[in-house]
N, C-alpha and C positions, 0 to 999 in steps of 0.2 A: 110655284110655277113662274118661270123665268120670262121677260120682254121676248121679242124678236128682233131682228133687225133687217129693215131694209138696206142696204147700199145703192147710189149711183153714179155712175160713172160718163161725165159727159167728156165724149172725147172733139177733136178737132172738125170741123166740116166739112172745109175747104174751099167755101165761098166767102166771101172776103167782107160781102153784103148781106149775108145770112144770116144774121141777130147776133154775133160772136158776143157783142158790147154787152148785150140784153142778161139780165141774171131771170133765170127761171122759176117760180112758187111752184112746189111742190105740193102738192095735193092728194092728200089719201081718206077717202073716205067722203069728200066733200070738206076735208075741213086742211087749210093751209100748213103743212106741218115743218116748213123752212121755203132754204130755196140754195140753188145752183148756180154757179157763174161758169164762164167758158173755161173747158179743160180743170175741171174741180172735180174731185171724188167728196160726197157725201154721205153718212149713215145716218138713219133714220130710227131711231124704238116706235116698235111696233105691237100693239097686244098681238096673241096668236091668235089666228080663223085666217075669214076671207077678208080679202081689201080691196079697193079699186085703187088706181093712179093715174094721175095726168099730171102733167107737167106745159107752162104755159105764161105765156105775158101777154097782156093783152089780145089781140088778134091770133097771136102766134101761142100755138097751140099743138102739144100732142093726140095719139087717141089715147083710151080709157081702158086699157088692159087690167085683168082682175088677179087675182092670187091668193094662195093658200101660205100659209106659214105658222110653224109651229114655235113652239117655246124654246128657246135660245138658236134658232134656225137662220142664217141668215141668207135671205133673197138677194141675189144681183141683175142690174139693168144698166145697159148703155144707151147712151142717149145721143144726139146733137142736131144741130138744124139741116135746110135743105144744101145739100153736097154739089147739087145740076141746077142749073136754070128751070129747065121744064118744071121741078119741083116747087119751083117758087113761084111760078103762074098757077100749077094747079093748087095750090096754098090759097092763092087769092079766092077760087070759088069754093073749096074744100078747107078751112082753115085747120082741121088737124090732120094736115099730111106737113104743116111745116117743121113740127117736131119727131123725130124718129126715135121712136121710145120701144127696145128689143129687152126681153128677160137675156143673160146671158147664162 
């Protein structure tokens, strides 16, 4: 029975001061499994079942969407930080709205 593999795909924001700089740790399962810099495609091995992800530096943070995947399957997700201003305030009381993490 074969890996899985995650993919993702962090694309461009478009704010200028939206962590572009900031490389992201990946996180599956609770446990760190690499990490992402601005406009980087990534893959990940994964056993097959269910997983969690977050994706996150410090402060700045995704949410925790979960997934299924099977054996030699691979999962994709795009990611990047807040695009609008408003998004960057509501980040400060809400810290996982700063990272926008979508299965694609």
């Amino acid at each position: 029975m074969g890996e899985a593999t995650l993919r993702l795909r962090r694309i461009w924001s478009g704010v200028a001061i939206g962590g572009q700089g900031e490389t992201w740790n990946i996180t599956i399962d609770g446990i760190v499994a690499g990490t992402i810099a601005h406009q980087e495609t990534v893959e990940v091995s994964v056993p097959p079942g269910h997983h969690t992800l977050r994706l996150g530096a410090g402060r700045h943070v995704s949410p925790q969407p979960s997934f299924d995947v099977s054996a030699d399957e691979v999962v994709e997700f795009h990611c990047h930080g807040p695009r609008f201003w408003p998004q960057m305030v509501a980040a400060l009381i809400k810290p996982d709205l700063w990272i926008t993490l979508r299965r694609s």
